[in-house]
ROFI-125889 format. One line per field, with one value per residue: residue number from 1; z, x, y of N, C-alpha, C in turn. Coordinates in nm, 3 decimals, padded with zeros to 5 digits. Layout:
residues N
num: c(NUM / ...)
nz: c(Z / ...)
nx: c(X / ...)
ny: c(Y / ...)
caz: c(Z / ...)
cax: c(X / ...)
cay: c(Y / ...)
cz: c(Z / ...)
cx: c(X / ...)
cy: c(Y / ...)
This chain:
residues 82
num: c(1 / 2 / 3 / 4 / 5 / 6 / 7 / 8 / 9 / 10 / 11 / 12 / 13 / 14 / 15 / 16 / 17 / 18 / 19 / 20 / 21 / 22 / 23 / 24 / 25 / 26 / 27 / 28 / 29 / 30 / 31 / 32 / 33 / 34 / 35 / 36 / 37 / 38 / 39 / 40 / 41 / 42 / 43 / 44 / 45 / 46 / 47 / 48 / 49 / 50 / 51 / 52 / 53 / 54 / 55 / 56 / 57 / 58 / 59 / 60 / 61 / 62 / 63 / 64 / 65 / 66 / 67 / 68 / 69 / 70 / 71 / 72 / 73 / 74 / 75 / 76 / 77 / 78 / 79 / 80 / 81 / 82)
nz: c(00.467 / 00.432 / 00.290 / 00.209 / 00.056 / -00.235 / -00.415 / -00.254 / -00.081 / 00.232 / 00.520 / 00.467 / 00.425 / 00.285 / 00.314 / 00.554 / 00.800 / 00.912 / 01.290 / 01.428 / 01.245 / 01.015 / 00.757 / 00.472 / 00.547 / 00.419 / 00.067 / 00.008 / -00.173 / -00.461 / -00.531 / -00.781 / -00.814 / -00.650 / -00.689 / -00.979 / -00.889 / -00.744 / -00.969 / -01.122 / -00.961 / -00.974 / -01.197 / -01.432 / -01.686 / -01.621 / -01.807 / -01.994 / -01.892 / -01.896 / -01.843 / -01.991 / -02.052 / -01.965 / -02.332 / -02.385 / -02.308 / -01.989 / -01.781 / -01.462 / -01.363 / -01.470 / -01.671 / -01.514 / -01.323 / -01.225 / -01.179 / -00.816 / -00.781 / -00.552 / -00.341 / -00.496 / -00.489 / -00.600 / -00.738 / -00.855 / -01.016 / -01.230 / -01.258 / -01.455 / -01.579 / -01.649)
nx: c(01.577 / 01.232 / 00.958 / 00.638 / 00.302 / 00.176 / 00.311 / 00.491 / 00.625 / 00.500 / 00.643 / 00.900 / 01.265 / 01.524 / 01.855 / 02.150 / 02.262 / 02.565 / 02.662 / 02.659 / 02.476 / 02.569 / 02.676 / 02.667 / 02.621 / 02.553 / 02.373 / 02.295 / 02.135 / 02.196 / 02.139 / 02.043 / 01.924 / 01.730 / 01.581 / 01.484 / 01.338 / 01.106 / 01.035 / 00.924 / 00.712 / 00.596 / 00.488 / 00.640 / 00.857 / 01.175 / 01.409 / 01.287 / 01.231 / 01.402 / 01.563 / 01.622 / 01.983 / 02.225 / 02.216 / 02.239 / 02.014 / 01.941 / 01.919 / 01.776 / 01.850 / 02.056 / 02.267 / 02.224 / 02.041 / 01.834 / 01.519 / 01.457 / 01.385 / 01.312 / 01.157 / 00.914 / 00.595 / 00.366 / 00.154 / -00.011 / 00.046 / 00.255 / 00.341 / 00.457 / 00.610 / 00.990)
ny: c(00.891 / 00.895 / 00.784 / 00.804 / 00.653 / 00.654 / 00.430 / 00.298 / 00.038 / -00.035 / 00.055 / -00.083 / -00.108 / 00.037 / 00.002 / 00.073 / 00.300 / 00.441 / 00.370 / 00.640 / 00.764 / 00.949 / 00.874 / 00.627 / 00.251 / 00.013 / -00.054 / 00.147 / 00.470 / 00.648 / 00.973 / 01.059 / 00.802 / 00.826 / 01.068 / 00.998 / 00.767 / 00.862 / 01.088 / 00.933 / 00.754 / 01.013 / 01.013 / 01.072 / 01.082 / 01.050 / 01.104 / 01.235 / 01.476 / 01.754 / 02.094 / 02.386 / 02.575 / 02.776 / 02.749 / 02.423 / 02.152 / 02.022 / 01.751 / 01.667 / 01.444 / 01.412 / 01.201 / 00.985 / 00.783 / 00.584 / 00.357 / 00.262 / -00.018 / -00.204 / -00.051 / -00.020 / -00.114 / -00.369 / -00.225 / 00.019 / 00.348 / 00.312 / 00.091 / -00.124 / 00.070 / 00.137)
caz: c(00.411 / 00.478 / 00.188 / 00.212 / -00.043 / -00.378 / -00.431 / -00.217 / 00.003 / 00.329 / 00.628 / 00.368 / 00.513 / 00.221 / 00.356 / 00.655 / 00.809 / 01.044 / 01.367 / 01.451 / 01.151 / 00.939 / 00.664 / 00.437 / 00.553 / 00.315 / 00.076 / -00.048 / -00.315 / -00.519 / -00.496 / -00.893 / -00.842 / -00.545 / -00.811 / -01.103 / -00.838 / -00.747 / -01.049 / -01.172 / -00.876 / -00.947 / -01.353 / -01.490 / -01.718 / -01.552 / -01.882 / -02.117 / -01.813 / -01.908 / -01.848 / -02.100 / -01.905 / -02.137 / -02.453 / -02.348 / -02.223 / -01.873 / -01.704 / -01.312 / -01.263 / -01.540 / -01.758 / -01.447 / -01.235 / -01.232 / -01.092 / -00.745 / -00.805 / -00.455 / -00.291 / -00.541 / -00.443 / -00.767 / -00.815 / -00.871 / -01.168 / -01.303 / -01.239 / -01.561 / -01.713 / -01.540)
cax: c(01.462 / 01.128 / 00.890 / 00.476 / 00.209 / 00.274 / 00.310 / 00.612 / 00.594 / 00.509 / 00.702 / 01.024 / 01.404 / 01.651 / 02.005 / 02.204 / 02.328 / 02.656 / 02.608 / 02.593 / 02.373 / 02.624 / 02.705 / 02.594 / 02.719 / 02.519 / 02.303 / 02.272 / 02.064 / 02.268 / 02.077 / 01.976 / 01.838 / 01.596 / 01.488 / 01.450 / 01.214 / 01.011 / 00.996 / 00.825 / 00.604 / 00.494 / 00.421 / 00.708 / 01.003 / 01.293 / 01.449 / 01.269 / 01.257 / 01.465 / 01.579 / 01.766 / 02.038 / 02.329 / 02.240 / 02.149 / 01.908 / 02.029 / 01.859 / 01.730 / 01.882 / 02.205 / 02.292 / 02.260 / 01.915 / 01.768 / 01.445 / 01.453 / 01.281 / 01.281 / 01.069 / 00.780 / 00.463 / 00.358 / 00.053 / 00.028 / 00.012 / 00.341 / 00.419 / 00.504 / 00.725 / 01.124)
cay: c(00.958 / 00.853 / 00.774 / 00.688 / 00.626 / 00.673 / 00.285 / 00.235 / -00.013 / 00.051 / -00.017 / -00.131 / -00.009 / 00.012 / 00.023 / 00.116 / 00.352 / 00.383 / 00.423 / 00.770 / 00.748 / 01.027 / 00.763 / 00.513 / 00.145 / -00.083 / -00.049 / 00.329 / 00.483 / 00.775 / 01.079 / 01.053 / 00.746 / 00.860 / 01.160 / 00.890 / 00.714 / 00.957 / 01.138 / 00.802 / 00.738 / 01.095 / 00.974 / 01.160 / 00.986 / 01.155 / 01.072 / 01.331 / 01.596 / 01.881 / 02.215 / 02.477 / 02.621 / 02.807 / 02.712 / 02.334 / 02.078 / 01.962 / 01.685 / 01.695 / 01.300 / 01.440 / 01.125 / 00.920 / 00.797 / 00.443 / 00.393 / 00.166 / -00.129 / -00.266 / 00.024 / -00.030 / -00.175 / -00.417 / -00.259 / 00.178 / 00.366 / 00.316 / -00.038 / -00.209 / 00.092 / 00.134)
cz: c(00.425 / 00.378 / 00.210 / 00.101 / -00.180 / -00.479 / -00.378 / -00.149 / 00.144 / 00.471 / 00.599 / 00.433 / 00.375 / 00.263 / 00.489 / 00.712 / 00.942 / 01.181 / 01.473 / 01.349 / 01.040 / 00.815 / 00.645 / 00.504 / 00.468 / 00.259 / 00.016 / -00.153 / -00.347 / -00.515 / -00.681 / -00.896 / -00.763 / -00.621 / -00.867 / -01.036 / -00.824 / -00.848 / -01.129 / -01.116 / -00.917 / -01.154 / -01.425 / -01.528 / -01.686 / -01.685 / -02.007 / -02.020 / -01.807 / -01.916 / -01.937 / -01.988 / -01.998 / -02.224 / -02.490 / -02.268 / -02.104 / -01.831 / -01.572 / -01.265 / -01.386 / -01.616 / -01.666 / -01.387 / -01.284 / -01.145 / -00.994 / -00.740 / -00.624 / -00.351 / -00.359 / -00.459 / -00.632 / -00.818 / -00.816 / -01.054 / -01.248 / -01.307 / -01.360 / -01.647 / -01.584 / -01.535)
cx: c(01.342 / 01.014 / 00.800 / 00.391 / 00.278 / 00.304 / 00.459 / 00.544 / 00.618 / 00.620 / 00.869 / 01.124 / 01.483 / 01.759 / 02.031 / 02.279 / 02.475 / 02.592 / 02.585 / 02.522 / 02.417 / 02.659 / 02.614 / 02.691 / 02.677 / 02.395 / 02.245 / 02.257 / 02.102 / 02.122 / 02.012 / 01.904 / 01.699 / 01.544 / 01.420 / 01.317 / 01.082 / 00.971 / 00.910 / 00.739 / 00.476 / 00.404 / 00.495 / 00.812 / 01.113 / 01.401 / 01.443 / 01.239 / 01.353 / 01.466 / 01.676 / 01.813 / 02.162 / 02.330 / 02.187 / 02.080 / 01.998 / 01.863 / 01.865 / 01.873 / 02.005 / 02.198 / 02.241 / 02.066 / 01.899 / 01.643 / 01.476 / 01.336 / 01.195 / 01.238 / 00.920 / 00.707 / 00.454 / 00.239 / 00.101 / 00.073 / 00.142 / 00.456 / 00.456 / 00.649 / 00.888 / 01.122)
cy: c(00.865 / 00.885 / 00.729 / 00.702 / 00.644 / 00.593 / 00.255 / 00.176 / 00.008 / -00.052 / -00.098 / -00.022 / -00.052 / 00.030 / 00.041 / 00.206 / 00.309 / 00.429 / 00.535 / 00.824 / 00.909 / 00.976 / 00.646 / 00.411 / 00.052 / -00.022 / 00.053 / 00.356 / 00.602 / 00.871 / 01.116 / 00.972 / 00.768 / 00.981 / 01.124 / 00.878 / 00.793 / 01.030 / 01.014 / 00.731 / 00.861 / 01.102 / 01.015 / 01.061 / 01.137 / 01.166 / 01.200 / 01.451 / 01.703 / 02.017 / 02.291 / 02.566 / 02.657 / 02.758 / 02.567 / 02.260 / 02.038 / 01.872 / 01.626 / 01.557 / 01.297 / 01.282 / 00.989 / 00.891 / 00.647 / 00.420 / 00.257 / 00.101 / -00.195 / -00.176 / 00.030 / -00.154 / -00.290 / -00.392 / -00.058 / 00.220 / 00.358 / 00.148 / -00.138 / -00.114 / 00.065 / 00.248)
């Protein structure tokens, strides 16, 4: 996936793939935490983001999400919270 502005940093490669590029081989960011991130690039705590869905709250990044640290920039509007 291919991420610009926003305060990522530019030109930054997290991980690897194999090489017919179908698999992770090192390195790989769960698919809650690349939500988390973005939902906190875009100013949003992915944390208090919920939907009612039978009865209760469900959340987008589920119990799970962390934001990736090592795609931020250190400056952008959300750089001191996690």
């Amino acid at each position: 996936m291919w991420l610009a502005g926003g305060g990522i940093k530019p030109g930054f490669t997290l991980g690897v793939t194999d090489d017919p590029g179908f698999g992770v081989a090192e390195g790989g960011v769960h698919v809650h935490d690349l939500q988390a991130t973005i939902l906190h690039r875009l100013g949003i705590d992915h944390r208090k983001l919920t939907f009612r869905s039978r009865g209760r709250d469900f959340r987008l990044t589920d119990v799970h999400g962390n934001v990736v640290k090592e795609i931020r920039t250190r400056g952008g509007p959300q750089a001191d919270a996690s």
